[in-house]
CHARMM-style PDB file with segment names, atoms N, HN, CA, C and O in Angstrom:
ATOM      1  N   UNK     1     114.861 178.729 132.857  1.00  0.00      PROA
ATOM      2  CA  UNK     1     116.088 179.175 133.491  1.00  0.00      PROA
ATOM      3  C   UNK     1     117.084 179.618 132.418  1.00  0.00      PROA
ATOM      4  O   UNK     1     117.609 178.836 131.625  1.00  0.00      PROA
ATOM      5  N   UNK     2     117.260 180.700 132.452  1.00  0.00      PROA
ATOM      6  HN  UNK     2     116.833 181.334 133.096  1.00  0.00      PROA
ATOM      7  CA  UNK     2     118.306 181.462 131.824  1.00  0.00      PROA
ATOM      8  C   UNK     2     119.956 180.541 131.897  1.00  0.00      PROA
ATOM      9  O   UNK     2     120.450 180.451 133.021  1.00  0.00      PROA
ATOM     10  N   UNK     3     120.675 179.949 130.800  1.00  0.00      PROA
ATOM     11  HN  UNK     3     120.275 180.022 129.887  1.00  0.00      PROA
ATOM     12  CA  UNK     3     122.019 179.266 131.403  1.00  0.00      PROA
ATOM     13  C   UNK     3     123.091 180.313 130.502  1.00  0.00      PROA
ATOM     14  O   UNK     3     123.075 180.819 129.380  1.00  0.00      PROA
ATOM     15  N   UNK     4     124.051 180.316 131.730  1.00  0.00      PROA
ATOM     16  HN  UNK     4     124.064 179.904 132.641  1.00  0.00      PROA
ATOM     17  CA  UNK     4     125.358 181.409 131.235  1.00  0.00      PROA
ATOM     18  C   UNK     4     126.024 180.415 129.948  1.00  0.00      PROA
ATOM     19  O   UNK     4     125.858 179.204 129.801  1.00  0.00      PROA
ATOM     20  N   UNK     5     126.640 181.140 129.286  1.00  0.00      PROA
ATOM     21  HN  UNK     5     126.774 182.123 129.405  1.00  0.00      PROA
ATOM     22  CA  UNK     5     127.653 180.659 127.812  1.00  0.00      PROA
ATOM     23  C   UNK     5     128.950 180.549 128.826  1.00  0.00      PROA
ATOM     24  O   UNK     5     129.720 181.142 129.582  1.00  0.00      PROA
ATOM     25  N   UNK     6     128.578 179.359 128.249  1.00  0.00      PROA
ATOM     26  HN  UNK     6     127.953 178.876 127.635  1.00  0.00      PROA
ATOM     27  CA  UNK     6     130.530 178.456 128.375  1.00  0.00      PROA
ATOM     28  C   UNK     6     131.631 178.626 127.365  1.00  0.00      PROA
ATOM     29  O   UNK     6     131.555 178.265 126.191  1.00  0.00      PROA
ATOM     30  N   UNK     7     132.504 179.121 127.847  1.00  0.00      PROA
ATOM     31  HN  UNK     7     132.565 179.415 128.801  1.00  0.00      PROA
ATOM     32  CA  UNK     7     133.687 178.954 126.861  1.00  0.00      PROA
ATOM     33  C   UNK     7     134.660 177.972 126.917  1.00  0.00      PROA
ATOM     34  O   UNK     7     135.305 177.765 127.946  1.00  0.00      PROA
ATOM     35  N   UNK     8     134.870 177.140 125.543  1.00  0.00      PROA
ATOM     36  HN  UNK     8     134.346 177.308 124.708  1.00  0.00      PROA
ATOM     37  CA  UNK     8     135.691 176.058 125.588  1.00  0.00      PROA
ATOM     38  C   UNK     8     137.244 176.335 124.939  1.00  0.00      PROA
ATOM     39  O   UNK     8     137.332 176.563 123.733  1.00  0.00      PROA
ATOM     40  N   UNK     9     138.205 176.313 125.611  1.00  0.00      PROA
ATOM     41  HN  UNK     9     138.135 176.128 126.591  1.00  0.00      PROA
ATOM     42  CA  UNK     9     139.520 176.539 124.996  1.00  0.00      PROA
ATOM     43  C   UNK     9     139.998 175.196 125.274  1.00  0.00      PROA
ATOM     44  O   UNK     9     139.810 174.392 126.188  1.00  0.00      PROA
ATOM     45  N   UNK    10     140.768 175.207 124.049  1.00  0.00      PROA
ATOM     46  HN  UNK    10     140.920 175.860 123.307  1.00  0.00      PROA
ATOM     47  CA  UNK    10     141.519 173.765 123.549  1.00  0.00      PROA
ATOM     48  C   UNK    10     141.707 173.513 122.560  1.00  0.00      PROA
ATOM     49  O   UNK    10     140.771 173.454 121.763  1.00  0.00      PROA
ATOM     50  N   UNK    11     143.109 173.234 122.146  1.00  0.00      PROA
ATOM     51  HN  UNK    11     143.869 173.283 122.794  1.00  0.00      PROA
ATOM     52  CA  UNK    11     143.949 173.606 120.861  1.00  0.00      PROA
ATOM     53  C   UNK    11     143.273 172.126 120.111  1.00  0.00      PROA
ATOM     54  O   UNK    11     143.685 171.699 119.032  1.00  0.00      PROA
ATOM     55  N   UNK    12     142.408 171.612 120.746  1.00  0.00      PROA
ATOM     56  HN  UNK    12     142.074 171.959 121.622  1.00  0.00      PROA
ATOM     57  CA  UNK    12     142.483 169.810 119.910  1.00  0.00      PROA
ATOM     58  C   UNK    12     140.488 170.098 119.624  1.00  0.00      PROA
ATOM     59  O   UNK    12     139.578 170.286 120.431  1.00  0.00      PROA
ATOM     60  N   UNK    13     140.515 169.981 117.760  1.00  0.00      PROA
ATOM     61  HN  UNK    13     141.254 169.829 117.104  1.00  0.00      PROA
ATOM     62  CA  UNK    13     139.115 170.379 117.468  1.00  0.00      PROA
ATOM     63  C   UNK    13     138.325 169.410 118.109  1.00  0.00      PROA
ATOM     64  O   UNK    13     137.329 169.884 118.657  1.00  0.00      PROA
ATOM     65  N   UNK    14     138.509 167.868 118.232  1.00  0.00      PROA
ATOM     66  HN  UNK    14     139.318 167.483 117.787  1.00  0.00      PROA
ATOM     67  CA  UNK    14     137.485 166.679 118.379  1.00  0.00      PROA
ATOM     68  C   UNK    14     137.185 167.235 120.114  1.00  0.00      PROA
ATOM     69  O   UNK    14     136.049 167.022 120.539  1.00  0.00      PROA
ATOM     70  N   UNK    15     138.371 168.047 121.229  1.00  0.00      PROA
ATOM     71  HN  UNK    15     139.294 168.220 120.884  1.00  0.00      PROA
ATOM     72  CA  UNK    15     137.392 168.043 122.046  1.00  0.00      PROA
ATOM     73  C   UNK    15     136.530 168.968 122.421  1.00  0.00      PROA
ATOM     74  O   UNK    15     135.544 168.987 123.157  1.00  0.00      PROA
ATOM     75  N   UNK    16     137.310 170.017 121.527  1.00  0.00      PROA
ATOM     76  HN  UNK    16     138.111 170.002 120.929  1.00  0.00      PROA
ATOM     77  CA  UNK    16     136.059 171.693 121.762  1.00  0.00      PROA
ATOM     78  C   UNK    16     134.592 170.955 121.174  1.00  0.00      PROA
ATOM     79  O   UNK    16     133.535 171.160 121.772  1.00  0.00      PROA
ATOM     80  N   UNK    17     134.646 170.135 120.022  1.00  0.00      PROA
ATOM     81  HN  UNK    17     135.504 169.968 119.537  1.00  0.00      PROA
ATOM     82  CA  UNK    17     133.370 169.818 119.541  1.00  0.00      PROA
ATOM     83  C   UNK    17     132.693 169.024 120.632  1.00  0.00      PROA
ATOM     84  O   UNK    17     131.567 169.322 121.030  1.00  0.00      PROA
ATOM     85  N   UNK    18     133.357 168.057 121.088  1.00  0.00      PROA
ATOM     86  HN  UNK    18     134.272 167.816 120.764  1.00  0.00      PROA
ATOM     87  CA  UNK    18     132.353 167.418 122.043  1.00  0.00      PROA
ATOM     88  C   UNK    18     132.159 168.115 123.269  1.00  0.00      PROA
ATOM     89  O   UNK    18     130.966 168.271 123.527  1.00  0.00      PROA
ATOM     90  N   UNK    19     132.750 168.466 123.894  1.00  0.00      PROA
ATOM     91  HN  UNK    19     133.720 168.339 123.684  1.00  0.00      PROA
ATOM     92  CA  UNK    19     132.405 169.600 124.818  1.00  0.00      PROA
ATOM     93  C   UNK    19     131.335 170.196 124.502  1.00  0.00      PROA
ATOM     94  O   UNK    19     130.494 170.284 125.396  1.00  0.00      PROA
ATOM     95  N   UNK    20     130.966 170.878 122.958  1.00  0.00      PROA
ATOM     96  HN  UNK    20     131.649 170.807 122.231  1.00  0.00      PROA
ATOM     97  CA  UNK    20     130.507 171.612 122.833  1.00  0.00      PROA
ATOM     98  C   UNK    20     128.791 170.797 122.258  1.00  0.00      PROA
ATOM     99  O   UNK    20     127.644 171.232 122.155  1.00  0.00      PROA
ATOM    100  N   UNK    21     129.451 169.458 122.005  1.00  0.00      PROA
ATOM    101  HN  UNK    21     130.382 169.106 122.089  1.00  0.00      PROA
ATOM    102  CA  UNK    21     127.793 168.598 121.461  1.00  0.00      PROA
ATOM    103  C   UNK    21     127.444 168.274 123.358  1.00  0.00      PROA
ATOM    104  O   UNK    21     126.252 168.055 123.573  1.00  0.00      PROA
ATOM    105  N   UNK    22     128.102 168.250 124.261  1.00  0.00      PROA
ATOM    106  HN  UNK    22     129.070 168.428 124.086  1.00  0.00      PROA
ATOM    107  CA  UNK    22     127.292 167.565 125.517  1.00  0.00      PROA
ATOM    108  C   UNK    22     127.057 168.876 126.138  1.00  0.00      PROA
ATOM    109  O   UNK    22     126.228 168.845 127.047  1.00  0.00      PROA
ATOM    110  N   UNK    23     127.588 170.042 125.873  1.00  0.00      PROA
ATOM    111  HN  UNK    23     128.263 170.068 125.135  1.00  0.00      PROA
ATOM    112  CA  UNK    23     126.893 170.924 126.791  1.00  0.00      PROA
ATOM    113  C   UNK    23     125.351 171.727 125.418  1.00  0.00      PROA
ATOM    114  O   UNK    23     124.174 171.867 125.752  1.00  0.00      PROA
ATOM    115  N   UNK    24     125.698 171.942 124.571  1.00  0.00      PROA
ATOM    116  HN  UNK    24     126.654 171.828 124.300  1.00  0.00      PROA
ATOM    117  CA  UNK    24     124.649 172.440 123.938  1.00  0.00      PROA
ATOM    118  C   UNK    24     123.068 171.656 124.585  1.00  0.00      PROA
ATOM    119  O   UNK    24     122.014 172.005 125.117  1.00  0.00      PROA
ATOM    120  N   UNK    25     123.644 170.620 124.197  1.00  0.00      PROA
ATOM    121  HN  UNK    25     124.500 170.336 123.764  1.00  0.00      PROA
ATOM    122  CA  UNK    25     122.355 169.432 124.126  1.00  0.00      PROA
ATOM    123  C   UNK    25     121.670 169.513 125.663  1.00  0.00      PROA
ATOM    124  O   UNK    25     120.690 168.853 126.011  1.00  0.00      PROA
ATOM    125  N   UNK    26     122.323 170.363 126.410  1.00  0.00      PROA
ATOM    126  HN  UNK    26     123.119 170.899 126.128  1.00  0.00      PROA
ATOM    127  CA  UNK    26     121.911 170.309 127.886  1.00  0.00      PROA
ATOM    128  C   UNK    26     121.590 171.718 127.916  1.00  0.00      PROA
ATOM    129  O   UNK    26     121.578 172.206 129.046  1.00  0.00      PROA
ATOM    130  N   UNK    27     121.279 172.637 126.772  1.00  0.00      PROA
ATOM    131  HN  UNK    27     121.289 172.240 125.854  1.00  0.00      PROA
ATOM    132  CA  UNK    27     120.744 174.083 126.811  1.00  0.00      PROA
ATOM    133  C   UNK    27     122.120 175.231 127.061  1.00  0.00      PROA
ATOM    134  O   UNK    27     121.776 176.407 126.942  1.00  0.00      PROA
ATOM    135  N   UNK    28     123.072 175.084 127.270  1.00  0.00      PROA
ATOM    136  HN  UNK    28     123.351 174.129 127.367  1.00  0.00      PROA
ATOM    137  CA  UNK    28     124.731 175.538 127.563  1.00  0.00      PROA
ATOM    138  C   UNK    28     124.758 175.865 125.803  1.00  0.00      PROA
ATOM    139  O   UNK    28     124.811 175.104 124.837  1.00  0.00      PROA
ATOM    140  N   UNK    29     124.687 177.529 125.935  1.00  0.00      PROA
ATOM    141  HN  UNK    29     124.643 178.148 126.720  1.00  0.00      PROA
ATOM    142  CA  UNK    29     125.120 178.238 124.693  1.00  0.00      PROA
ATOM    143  C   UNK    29     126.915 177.928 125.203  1.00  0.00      PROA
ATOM    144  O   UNK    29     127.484 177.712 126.273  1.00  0.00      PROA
ATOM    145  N   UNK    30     127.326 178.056 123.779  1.00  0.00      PROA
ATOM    146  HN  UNK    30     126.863 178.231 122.910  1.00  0.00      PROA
ATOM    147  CA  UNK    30     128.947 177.525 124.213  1.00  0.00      PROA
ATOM    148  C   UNK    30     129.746 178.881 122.983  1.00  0.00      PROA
ATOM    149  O   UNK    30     129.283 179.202 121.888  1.00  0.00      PROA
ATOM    150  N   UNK    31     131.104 179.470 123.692  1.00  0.00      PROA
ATOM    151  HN  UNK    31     131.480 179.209 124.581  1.00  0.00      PROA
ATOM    152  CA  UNK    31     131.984 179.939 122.635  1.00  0.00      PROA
ATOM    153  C   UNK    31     133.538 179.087 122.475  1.00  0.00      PROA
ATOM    154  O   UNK    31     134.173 178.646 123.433  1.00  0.00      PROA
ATOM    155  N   UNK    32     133.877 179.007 121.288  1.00  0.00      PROA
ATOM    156  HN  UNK    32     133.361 179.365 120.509  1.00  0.00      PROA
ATOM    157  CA  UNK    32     134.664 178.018 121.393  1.00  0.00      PROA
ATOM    158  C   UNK    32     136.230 178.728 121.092  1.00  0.00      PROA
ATOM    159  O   UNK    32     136.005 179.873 120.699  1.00  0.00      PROA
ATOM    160  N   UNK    33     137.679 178.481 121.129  1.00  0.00      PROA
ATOM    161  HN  UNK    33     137.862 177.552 121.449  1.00  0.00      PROA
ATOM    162  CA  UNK    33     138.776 179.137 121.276  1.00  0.00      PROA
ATOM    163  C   UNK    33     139.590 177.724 120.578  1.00  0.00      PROA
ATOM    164  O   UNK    33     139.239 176.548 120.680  1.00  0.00      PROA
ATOM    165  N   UNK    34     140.435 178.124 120.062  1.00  0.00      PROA
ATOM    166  HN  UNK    34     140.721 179.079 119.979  1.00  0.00      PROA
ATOM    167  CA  UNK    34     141.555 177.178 120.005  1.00  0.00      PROA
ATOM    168  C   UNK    34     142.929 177.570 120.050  1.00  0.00      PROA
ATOM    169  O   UNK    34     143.817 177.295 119.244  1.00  0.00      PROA
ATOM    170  N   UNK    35     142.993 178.309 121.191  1.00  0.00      PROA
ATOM    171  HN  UNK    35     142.271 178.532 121.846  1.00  0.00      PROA
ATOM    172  CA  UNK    35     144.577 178.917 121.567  1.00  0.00      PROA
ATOM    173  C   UNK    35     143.871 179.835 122.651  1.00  0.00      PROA
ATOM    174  O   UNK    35     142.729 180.283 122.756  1.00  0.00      PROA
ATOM    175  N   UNK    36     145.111 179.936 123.470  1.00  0.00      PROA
ATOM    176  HN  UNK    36     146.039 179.572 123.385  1.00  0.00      PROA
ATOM    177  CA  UNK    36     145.152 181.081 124.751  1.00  0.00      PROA
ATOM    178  C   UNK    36     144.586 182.707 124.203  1.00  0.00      PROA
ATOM    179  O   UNK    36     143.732 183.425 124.722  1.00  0.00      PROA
ATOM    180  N   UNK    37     145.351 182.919 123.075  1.00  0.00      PROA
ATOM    181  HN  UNK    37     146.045 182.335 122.654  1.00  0.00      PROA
ATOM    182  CA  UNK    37     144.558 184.304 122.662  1.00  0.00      PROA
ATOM    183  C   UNK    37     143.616 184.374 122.039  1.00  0.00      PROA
ATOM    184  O   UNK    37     143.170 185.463 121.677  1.00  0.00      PROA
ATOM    185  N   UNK    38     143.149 183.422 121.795  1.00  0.00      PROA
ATOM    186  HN  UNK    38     143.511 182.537 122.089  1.00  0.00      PROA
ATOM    187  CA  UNK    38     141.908 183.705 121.362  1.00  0.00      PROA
ATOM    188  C   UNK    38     141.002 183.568 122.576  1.00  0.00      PROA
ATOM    189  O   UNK    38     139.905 184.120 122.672  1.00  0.00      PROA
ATOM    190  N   UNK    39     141.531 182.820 123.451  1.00  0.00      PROA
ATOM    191  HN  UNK    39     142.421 182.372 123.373  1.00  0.00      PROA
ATOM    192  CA  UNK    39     140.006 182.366 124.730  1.00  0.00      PROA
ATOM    193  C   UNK    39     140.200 183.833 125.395  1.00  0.00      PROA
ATOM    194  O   UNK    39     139.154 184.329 125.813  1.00  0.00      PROA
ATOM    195  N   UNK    40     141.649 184.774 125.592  1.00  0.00      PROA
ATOM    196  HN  UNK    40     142.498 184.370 125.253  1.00  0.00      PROA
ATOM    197  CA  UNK    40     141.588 186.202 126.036  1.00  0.00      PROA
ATOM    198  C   UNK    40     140.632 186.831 125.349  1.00  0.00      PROA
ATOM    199  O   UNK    40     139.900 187.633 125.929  1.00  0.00      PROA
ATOM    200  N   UNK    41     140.481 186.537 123.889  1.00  0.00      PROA
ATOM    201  HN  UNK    41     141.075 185.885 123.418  1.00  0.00      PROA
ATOM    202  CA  UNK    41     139.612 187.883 123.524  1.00  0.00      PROA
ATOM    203  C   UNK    41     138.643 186.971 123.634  1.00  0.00      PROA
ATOM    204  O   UNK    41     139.462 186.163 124.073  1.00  0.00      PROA
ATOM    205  N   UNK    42     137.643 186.357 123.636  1.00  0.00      PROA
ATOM    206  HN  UNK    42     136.978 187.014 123.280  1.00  0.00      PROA
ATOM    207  CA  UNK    42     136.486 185.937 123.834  1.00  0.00      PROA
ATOM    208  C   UNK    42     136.147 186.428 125.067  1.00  0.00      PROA
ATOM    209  O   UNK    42     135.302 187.323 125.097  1.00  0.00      PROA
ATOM    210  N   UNK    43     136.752 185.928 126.358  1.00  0.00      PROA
ATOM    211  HN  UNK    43     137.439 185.201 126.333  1.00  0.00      PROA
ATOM    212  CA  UNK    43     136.575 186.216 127.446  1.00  0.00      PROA
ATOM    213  C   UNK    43     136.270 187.655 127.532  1.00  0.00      PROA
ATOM    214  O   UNK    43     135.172 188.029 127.944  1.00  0.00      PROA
ATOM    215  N   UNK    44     137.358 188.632 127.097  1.00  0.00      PROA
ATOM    216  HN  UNK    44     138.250 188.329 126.763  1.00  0.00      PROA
ATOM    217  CA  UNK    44     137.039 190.317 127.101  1.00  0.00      PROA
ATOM    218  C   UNK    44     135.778 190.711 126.549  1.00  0.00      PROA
ATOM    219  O   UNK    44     135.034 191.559 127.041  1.00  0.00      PROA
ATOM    220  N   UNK    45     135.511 189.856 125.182  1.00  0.00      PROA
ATOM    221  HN  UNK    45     136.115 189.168 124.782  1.00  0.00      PROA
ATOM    222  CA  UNK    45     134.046 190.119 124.628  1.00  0.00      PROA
ATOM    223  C   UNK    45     132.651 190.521 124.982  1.00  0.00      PROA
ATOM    224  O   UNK    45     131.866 191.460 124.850  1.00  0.00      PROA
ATOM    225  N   UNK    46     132.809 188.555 125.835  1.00  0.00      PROA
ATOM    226  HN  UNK    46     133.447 187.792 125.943  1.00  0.00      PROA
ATOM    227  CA  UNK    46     131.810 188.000 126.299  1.00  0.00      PROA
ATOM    228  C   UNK    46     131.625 188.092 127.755  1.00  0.00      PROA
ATOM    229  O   UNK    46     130.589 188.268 128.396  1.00  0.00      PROA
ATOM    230  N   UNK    47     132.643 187.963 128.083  1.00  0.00      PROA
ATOM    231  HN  UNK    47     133.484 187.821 127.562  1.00  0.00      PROA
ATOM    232  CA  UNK    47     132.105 187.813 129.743  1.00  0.00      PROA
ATOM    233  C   UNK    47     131.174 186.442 130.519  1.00  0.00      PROA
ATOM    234  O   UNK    47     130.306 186.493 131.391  1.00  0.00      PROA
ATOM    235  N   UNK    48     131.763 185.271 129.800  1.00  0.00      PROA
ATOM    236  HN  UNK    48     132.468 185.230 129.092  1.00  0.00      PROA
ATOM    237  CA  UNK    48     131.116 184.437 129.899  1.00  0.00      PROA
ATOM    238  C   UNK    48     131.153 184.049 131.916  1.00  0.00      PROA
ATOM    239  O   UNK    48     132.156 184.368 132.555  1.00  0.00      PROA
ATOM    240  N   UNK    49     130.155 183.490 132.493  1.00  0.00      PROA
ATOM    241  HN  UNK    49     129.341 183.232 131.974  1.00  0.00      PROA
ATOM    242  CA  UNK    49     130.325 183.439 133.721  1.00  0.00      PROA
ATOM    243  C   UNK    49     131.478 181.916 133.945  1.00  0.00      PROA
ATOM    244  O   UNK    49     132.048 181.767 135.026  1.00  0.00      PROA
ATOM    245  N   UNK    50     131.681 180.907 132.795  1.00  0.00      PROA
ATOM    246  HN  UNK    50     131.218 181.029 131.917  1.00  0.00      PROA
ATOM    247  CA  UNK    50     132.342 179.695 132.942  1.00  0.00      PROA
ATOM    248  C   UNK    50     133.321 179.165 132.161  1.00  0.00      PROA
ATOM    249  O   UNK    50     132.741 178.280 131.532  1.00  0.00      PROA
ATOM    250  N   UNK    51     134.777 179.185 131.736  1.00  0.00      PROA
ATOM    251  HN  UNK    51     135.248 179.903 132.247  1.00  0.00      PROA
ATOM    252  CA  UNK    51     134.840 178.436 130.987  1.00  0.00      PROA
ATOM    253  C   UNK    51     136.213 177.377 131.265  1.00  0.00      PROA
ATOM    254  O   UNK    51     137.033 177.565 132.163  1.00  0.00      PROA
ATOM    255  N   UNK    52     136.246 176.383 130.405  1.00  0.00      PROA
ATOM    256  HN  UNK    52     135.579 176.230 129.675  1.00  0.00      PROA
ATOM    257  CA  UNK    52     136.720 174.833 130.581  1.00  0.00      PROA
ATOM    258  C   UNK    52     138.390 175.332 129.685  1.00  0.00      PROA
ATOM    259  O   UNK    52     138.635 176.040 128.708  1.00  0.00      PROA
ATOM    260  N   UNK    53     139.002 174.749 130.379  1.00  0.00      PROA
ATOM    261  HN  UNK    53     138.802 174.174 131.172  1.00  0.00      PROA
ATOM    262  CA  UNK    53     140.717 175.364 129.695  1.00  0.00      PROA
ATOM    263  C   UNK    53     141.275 174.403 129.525  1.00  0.00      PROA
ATOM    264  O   UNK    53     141.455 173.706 130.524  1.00  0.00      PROA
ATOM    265  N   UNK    54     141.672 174.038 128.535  1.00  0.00      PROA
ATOM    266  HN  UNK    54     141.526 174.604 127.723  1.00  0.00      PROA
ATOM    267  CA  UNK    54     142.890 172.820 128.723  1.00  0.00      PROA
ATOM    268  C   UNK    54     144.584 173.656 129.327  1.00  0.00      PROA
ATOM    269  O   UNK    54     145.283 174.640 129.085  1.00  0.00      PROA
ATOM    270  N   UNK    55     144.542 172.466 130.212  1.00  0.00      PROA
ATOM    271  HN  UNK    55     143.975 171.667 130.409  1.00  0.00      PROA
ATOM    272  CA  UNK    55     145.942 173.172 130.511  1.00  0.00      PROA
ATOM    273  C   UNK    55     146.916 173.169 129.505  1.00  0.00      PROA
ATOM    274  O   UNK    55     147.739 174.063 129.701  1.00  0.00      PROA
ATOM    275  N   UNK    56     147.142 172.482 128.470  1.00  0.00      PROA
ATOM    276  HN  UNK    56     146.473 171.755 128.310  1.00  0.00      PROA
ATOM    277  CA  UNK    56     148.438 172.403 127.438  1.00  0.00      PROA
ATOM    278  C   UNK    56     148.200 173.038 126.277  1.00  0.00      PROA
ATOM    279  O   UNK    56     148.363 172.518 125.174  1.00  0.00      PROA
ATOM    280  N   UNK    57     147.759 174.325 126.498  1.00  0.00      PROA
ATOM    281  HN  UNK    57     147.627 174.749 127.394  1.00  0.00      PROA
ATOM    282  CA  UNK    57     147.804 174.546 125.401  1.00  0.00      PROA
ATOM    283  C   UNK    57     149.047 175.777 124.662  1.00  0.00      PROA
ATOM    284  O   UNK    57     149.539 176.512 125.518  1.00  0.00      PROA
ATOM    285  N   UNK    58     149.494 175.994 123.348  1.00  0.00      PROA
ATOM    286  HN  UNK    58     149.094 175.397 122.652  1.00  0.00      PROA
ATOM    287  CA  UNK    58     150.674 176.293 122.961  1.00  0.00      PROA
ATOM    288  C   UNK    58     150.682 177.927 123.254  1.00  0.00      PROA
ATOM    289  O   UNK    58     149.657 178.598 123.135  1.00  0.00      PROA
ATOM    290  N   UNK    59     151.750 178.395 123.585  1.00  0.00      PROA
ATOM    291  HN  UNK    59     152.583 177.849 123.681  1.00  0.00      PROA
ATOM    292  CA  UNK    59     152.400 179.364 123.662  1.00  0.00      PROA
ATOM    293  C   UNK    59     151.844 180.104 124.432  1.00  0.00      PROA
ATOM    294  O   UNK    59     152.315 181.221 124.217  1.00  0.00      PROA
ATOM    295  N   UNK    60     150.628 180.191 125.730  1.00  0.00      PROA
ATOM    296  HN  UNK    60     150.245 179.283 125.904  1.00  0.00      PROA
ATOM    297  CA  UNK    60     149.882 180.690 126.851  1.00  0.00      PROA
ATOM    298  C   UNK    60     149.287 179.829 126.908  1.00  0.00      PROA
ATOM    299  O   UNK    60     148.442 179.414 126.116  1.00  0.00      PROA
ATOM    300  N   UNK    61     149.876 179.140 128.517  1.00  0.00      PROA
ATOM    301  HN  UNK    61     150.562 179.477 129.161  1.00  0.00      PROA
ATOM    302  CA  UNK    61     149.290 177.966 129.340  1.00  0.00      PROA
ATOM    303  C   UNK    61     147.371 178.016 129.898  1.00  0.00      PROA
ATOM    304  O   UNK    61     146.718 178.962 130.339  1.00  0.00      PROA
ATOM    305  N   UNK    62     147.024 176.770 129.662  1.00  0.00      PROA
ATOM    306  HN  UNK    62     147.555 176.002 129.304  1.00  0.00      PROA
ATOM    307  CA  UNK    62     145.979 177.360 130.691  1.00  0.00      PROA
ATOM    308  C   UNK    62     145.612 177.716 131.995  1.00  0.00      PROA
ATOM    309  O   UNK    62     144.557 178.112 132.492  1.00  0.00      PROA
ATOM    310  N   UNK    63     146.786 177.470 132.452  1.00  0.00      PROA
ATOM    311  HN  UNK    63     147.642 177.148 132.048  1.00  0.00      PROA
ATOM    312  CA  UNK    63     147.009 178.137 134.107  1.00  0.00      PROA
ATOM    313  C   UNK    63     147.013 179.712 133.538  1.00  0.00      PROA
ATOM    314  O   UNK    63     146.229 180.613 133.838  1.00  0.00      PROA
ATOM    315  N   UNK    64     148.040 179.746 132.711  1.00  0.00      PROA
ATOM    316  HN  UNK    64     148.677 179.014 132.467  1.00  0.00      PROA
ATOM    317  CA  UNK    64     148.258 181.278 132.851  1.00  0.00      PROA
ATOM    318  C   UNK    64     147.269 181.975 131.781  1.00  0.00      PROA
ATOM    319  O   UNK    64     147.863 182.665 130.951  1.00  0.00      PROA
ATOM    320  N   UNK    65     145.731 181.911 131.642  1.00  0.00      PROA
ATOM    321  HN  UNK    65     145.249 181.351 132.315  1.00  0.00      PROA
ATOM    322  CA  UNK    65     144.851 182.192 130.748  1.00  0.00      PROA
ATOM    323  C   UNK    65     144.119 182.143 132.159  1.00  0.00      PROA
ATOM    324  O   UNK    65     144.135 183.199 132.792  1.00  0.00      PROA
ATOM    325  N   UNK    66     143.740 181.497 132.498  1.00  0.00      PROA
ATOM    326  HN  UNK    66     143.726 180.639 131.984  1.00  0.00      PROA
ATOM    327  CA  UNK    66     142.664 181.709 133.968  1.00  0.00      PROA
ATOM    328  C   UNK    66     143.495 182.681 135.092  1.00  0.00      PROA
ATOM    329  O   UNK    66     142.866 183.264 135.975  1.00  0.00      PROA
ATOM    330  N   UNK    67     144.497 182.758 135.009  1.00  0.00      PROA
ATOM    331  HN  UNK    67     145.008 182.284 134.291  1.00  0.00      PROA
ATOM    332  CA  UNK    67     145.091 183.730 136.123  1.00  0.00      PROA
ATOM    333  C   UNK    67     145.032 185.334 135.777  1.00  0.00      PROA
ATOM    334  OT1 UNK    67     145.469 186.156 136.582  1.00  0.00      PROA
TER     335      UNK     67
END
């Protein structure tokens, strides 16, 4: 089974990494962000079908990154 790439945004490294050690390990190719503009341009990139947002993150919310 083919699995879509997850993108993880979240300004805090310890949880993009674990995010990114429990989904790998489950076959989940992962791209990782640590700010709102960066998860924009990933997203434009990639086109990932999923990804995990922290809401607090600085200067573009993650409400307003998924909207």
């Amino acid at each position: 089974m083919d699995k879509g790439t997850i993108l993880i945004v979240d300004d805090e490294e310890v949880v993009r990494l674990l995010f990114q050690s429990l989904l790998e390990e489950e076959g989940y190719p992962t791209l990782m962000a640590d700010s709102g503009q960066d998860g924009i341009r990933l997203l434009e990139q990639h086109k990932p079908p999923l990804a995990l947002v922290d809401k607090n993150l600085p200067y573009i919310s993650g409400l307003d990154l998924i909207a």
